[in-house]
TORTI-207798 format. One record per residue (C-alpha): residue number from 1; residue in one letter; x, y, z. Coordinates in nm, 4 decimals. Layout:
<rs>
resi; resn; px; py; pz
NUM; A; X; Y; Z;
...
</rs>
This chain:
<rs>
resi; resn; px; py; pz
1; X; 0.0000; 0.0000; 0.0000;
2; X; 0.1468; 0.3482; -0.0903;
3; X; 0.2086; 0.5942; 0.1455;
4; X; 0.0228; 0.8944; 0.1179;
5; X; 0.2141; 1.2596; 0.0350;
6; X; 0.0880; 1.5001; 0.2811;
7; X; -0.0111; 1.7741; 0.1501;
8; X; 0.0231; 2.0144; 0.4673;
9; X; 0.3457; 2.2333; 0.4441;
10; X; 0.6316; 2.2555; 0.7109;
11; X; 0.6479; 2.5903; 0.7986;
12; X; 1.0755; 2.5992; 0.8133;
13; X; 1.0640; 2.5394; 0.4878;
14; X; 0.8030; 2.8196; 0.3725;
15; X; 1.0152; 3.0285; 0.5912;
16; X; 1.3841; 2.9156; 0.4359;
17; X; 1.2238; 2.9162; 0.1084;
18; X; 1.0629; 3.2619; 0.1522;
19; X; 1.3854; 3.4661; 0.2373;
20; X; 1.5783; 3.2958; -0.0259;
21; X; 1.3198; 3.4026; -0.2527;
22; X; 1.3212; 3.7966; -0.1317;
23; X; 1.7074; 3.7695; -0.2260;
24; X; 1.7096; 3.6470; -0.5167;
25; X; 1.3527; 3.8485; -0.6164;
26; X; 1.5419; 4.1416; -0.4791;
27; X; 1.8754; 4.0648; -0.6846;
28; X; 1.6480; 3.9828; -0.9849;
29; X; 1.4086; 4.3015; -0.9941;
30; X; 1.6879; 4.5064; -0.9562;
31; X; 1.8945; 4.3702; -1.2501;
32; X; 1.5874; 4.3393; -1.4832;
33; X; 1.4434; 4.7611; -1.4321;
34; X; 1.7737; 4.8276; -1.4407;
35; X; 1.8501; 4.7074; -1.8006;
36; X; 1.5196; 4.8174; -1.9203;
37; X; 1.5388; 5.1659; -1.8323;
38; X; 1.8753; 5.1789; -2.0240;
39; X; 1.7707; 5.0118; -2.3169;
40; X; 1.4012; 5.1469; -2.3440;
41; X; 1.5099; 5.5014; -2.2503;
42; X; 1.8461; 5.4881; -2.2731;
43; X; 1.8973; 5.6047; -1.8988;
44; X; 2.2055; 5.4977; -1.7431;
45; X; 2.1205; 5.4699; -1.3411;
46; X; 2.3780; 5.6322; -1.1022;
47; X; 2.1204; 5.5238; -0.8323;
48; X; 2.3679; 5.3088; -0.6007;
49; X; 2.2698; 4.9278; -0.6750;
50; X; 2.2083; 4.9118; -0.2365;
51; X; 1.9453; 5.1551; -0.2647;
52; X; 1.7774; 4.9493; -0.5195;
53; X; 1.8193; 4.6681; -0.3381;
54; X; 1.6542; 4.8250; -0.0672;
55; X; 1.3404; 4.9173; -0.2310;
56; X; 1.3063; 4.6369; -0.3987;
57; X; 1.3838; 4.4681; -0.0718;
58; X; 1.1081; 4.6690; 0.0707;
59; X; 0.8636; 4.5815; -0.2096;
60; X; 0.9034; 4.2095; -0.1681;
61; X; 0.9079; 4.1915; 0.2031;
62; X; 0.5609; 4.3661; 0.2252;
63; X; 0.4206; 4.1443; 0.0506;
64; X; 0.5596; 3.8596; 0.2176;
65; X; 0.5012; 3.9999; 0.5550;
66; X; 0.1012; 4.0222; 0.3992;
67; X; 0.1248; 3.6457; 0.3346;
68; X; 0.2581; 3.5476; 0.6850;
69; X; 0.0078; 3.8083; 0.8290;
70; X; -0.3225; 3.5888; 0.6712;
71; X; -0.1028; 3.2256; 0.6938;
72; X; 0.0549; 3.2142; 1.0401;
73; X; 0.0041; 3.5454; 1.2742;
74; X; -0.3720; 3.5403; 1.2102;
75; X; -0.4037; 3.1805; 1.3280;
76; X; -0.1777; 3.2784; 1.6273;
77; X; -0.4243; 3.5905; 1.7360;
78; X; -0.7357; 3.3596; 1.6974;
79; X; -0.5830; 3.0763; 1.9175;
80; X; -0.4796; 3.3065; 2.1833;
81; X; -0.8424; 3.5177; 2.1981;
82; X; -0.9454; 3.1592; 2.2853;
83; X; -0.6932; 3.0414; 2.4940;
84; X; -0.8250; 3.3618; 2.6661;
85; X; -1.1861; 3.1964; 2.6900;
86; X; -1.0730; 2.9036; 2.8221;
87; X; -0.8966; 3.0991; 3.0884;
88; X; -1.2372; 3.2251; 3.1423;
89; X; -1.3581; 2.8978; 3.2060;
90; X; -1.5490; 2.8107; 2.8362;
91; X; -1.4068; 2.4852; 2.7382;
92; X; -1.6419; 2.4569; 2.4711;
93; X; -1.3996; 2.6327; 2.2329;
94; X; -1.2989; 2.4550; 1.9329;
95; X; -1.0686; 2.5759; 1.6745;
96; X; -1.1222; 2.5084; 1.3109;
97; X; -0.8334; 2.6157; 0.9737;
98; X; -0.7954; 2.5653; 0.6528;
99; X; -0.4105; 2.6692; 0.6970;
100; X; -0.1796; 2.4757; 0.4961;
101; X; 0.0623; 2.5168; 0.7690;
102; X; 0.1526; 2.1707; 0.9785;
103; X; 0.2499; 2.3225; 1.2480;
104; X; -0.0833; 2.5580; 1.2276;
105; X; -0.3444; 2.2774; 1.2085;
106; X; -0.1265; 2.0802; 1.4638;
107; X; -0.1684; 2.3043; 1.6797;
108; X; -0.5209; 2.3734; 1.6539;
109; X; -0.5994; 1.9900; 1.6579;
110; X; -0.3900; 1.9752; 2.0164;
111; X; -0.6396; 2.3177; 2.1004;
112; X; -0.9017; 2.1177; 2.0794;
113; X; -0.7956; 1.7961; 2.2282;
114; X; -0.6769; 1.9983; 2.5204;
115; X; -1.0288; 2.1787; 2.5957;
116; X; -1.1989; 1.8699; 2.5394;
117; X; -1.0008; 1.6735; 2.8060;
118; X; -1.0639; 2.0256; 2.9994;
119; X; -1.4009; 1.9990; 2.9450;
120; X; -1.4465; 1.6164; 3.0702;
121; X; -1.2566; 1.6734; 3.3685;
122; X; -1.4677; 1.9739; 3.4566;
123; X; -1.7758; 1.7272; 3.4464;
124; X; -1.6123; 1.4383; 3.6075;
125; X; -1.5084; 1.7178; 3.9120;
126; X; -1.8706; 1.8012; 3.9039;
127; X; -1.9722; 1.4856; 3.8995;
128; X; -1.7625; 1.3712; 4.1514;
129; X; -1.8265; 1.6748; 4.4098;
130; X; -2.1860; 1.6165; 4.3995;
131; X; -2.1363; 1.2467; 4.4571;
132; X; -1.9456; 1.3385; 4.7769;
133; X; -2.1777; 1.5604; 4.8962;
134; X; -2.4682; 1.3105; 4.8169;
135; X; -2.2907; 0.9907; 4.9755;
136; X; -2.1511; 1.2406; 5.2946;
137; X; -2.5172; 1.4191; 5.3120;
138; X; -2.6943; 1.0615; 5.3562;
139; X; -2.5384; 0.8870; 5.6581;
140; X; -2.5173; 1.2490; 5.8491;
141; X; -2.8439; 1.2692; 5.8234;
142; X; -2.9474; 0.8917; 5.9315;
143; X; -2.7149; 0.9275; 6.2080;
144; X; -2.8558; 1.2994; 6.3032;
145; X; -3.2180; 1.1665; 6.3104;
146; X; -3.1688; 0.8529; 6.5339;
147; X; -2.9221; 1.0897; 6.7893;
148; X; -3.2515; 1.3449; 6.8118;
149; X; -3.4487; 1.0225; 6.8569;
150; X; -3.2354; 0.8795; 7.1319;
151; X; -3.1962; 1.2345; 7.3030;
152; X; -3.6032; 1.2675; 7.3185;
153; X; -3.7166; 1.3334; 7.6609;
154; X; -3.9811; 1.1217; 7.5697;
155; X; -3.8811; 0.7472; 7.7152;
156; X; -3.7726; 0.4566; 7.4509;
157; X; -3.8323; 0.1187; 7.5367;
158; X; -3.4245; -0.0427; 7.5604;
159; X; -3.5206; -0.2587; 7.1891;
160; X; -3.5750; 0.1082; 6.9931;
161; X; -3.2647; 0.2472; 7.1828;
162; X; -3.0405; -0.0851; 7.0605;
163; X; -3.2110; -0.0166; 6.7132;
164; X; -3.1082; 0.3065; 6.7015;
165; X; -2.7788; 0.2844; 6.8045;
166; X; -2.7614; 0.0220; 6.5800;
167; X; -2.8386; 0.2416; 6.2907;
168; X; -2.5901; 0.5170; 6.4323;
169; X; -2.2980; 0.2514; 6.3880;
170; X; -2.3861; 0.1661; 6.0625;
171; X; -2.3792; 0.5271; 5.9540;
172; X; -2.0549; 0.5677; 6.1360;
173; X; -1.9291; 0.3024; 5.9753;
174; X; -2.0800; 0.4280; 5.5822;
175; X; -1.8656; 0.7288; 5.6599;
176; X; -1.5614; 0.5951; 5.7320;
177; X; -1.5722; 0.3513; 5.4501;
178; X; -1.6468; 0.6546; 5.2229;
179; X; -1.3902; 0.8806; 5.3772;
180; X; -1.1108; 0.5761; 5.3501;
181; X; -1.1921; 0.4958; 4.9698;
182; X; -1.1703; 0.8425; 4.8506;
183; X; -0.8813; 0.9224; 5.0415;
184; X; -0.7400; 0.5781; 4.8784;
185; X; -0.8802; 0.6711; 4.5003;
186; X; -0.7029; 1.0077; 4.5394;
187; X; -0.3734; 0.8777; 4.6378;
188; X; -0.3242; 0.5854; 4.3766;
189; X; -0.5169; 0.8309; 4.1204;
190; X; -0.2373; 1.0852; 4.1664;
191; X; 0.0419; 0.8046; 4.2351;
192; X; 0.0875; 0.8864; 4.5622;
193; X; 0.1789; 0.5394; 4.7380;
194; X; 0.4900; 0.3654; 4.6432;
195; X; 0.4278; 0.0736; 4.3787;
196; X; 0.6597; -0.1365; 4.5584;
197; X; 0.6978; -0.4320; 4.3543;
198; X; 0.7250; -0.7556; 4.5339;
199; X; 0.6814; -1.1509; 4.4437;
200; X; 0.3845; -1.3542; 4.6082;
201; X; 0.1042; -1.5953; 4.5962;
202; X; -0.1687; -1.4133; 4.4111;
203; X; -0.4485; -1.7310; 4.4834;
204; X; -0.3690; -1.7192; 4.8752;
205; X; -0.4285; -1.3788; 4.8677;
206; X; -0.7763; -1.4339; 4.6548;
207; X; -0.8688; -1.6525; 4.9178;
208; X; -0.7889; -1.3817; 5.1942;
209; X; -1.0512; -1.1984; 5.0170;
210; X; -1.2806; -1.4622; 5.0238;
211; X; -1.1933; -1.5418; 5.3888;
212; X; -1.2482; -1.1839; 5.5045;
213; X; -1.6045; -1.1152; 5.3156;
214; X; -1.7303; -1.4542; 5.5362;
215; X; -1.9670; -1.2653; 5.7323;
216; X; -2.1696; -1.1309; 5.4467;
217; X; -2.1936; -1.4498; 5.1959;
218; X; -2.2243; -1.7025; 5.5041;
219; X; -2.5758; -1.6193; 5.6120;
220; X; -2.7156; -1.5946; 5.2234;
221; X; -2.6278; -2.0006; 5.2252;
222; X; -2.4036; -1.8845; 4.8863;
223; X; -2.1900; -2.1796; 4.7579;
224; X; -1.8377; -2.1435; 4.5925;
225; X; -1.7110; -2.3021; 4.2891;
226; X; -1.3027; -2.2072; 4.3324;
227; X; -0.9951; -2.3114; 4.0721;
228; X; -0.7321; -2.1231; 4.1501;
229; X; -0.4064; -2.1801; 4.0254;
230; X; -0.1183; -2.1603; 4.2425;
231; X; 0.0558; -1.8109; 4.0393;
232; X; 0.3114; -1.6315; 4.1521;
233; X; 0.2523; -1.2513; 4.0697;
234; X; 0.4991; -0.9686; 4.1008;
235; X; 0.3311; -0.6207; 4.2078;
236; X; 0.2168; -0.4458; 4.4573;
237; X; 0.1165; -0.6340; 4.7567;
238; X; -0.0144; -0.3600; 4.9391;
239; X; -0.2889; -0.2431; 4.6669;
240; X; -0.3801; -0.5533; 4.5079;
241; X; -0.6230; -0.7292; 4.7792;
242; X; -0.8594; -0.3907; 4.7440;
243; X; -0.9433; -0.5519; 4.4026;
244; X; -1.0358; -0.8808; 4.5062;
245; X; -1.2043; -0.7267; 4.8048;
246; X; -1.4177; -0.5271; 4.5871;
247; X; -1.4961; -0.7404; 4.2895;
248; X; -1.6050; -1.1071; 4.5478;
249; X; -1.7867; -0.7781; 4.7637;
250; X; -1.9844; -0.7255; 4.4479;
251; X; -2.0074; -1.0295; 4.3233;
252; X; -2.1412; -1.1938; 4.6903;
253; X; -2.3769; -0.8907; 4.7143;
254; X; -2.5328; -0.9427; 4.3740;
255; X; -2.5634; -1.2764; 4.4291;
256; X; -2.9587; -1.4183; 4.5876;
257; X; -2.9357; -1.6272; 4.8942;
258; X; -2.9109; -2.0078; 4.8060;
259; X; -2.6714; -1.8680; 4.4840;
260; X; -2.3343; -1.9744; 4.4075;
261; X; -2.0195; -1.8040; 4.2530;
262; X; -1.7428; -1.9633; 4.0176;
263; X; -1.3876; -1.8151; 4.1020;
264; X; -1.1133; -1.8989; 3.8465;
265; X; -0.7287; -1.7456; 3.7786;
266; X; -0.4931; -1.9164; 3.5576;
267; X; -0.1813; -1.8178; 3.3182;
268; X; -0.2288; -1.8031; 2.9421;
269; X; 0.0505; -1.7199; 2.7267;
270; X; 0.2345; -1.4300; 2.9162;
271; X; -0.1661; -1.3423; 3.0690;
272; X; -0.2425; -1.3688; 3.4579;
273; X; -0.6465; -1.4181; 3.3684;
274; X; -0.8867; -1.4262; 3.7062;
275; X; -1.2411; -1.4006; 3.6657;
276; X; -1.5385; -1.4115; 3.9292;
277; X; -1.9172; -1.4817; 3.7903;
278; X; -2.2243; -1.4440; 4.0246;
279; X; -2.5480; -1.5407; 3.9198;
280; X; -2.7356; -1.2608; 4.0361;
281; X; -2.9819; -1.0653; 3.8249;
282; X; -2.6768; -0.9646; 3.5615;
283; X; -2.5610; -0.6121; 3.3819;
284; X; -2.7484; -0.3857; 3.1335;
285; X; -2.5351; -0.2161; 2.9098;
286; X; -2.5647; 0.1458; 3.0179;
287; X; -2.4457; -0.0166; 3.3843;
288; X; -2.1505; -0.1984; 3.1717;
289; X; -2.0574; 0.1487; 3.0467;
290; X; -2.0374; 0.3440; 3.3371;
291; X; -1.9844; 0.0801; 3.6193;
292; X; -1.6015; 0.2059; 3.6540;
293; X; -1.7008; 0.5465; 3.7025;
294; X; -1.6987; 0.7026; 4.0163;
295; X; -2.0112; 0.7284; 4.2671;
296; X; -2.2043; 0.5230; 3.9734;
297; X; -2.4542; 0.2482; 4.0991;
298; X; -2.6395; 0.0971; 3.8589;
299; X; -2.8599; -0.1203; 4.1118;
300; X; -3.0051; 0.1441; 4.3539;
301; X; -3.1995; -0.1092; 4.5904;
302; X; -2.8023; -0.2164; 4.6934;
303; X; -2.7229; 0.1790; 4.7338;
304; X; -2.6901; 0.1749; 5.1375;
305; X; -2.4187; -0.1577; 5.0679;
306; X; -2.1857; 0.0795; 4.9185;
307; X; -2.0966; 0.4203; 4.8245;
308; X; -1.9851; 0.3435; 4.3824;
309; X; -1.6091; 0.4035; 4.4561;
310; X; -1.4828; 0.0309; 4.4818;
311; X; -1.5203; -0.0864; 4.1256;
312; X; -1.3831; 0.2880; 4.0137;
313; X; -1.0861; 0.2205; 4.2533;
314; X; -1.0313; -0.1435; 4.0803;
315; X; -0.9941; 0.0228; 3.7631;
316; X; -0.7326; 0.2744; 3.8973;
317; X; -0.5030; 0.0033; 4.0977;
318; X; -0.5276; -0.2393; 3.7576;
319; X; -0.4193; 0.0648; 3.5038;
320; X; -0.1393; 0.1521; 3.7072;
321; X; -0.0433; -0.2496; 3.7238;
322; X; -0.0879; -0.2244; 3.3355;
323; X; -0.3612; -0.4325; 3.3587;
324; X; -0.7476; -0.4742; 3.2747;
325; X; -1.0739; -0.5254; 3.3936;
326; X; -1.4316; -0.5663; 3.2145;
327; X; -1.7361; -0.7088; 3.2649;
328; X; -2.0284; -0.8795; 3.0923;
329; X; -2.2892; -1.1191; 3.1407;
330; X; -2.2273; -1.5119; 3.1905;
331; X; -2.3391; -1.7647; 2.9678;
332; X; -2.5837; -1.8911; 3.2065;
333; X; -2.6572; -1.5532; 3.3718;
334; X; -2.5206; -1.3490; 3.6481;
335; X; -2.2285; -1.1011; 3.5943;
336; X; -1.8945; -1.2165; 3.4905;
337; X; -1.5946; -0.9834; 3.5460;
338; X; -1.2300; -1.0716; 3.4085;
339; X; -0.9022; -0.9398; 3.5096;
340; X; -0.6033; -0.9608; 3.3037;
341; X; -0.2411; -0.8644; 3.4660;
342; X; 0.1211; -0.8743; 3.2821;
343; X; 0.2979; -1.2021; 3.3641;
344; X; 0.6175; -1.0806; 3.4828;
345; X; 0.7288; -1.4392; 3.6304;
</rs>
């Protein structure tokens, strides 16, 4: 297949080419109305050949200061009037030129891919703030309300008190979960813990996972179908369990009582592959889309199980580990997500 010739010019070489053309022009012009003055009129210039040069000079170079004026410094004025309104705060700016200029329409393409990275980040901020200030407002409230209820004057038989002291705890608790994951997002978002790479048993610490989420799949009677390969993974030790903790939390609380869920990691060619399938209700696709994204929860009637930063944080901790994660649904139902990590080993 042929390459094509692009068509867009390098500025140097307009540049290069455009001075050696005012000297030579220059040279040229003055030669040429030179000789025709003497042999048209017979007049014999004792104008100094500089001065010529000079005028002719000055001819030439207006005209190619009028070119760069419409080709480059134009461009230049319009891109910074709106760098100025993105300043302002309007990423909606987009630049568009017909300039034949590389460097011009490179430029303006980078413009654009700038404010709309701008632009995305301003929503994800606002997206994100609101979240916070949903998922913080909730469990403030909850435990506000049962405080005022406990501090009635008006007497509480000792089962409401328990209940609501119950429900304070569990709010505590909301809080603290929602305070520790953002805190945790933010610091591997912005690569703020050491990636200390060390060697160990990536099944044992799969299990751990499994080990430590006991008290919420042992009382909904779920059953475990586990092949686990004994791998040894090089990575980060200290960030890896929050991804099985999050993706066997999901999986166990998606899953109906009397369910089961099929665990499986194994090596193929150069691939750690581990992948956890539920057989709760399954995914639509607008919850496949956006079930990475922060503060998103697709299944609201789970909403007070979680806060919709775990599977957000997964994504984070695998990118950095120059790995994947996606979901879809099972053959026979029920979620399925798969990880994929760099063998190293």
């Amino acid at each position: 297949m042929k390459r094509k010739i692009s068509r867009r010019i390098n500025m140097r070489i307009i540049f290069t080419l455009l001075t050696m053309a005012e000297i030579m022009g220059t040279i040229a012009f003055a030669w040429f109305f030179a000789k025709f003055l003497h042999k048209v009129f017979s007049v014999t210039l004792v104008v100094p050949t500089l001065v010529w040069i000079l005028i002719t000079s000055a001819v030439i170079g207006g005209a190619i200061t009028n070119f760069l004026t419409i080709q480059f410094f134009d461009p230049i004025t319009r891109l910074g009037q709106a760098m100025e309104q993105v300043a302002a705060g309007d990423f909606s700016v987009r630049l568009t030129t017909k300039n034949r200029f590389r460097e011009i329409r490179d430029i303006y393409a980078n413009f654009n891919l700038m404010t709309e990275e701008l632009g995305a980040t301003e929503i994800l901020q606002m997206d994100f703030i609101s979240g916070v200030s949903h998922e913080f407002k909730t469990p403030i409230n909850a435990i506000e309300g049962y405080a005022t209820l406990l501090s009635d004057d008006e007497p509480e038989t000792p089962e409401l008190q328990r209940k609501y002291a119950e429900k304070i705890l569990l709010n505590t608790r909301r809080l603290s979960s929602l305070v520790g994951n953002i805190l945790l997002l933010s610091k591997v978002a912005n690569h703020a813990i050491p990636l200390k790479q060390t060697t160990f048993r990536l099944d044992e610490q799969i299990r751990q996972a499994l080990v430590m989420l006991e008290r919420e799949w042992e009382p909904k009677d779920i059953g475990f179908d586990v092949e686990l390969e004994a791998v040894n993974y090089t990575g980060s030790e200290l960030l890896m369990p929050h991804v099985w903790g999050n993706l066997l939390g999901n999986a166990v609380k998606f899953t109906p009582p009397g369910g089961s869920i099929r665990m499986e990691l194994t090596r193929q060619e150069g691939q750690i592959i581990f992948a956890v399938e539920d057989t709760g209700p399954g995914i639509t696709e607008e919850v496949r889309r956006h079930m990475f994204d922060k503060f998103y929860q697709g299944d609201t009637s789970h909403k007070d199980e979680g806060n919709g930063l775990g599977l957000a944080l997964v994504k984070h901790i695998l990118d950095q580990a120059g790995g994947t994660v996606a979901a879809e649904n099972g053959p026979g139902g029920g979620c399925r997500i798969t990880v994929t990590l760099p063998d190293a080993n």
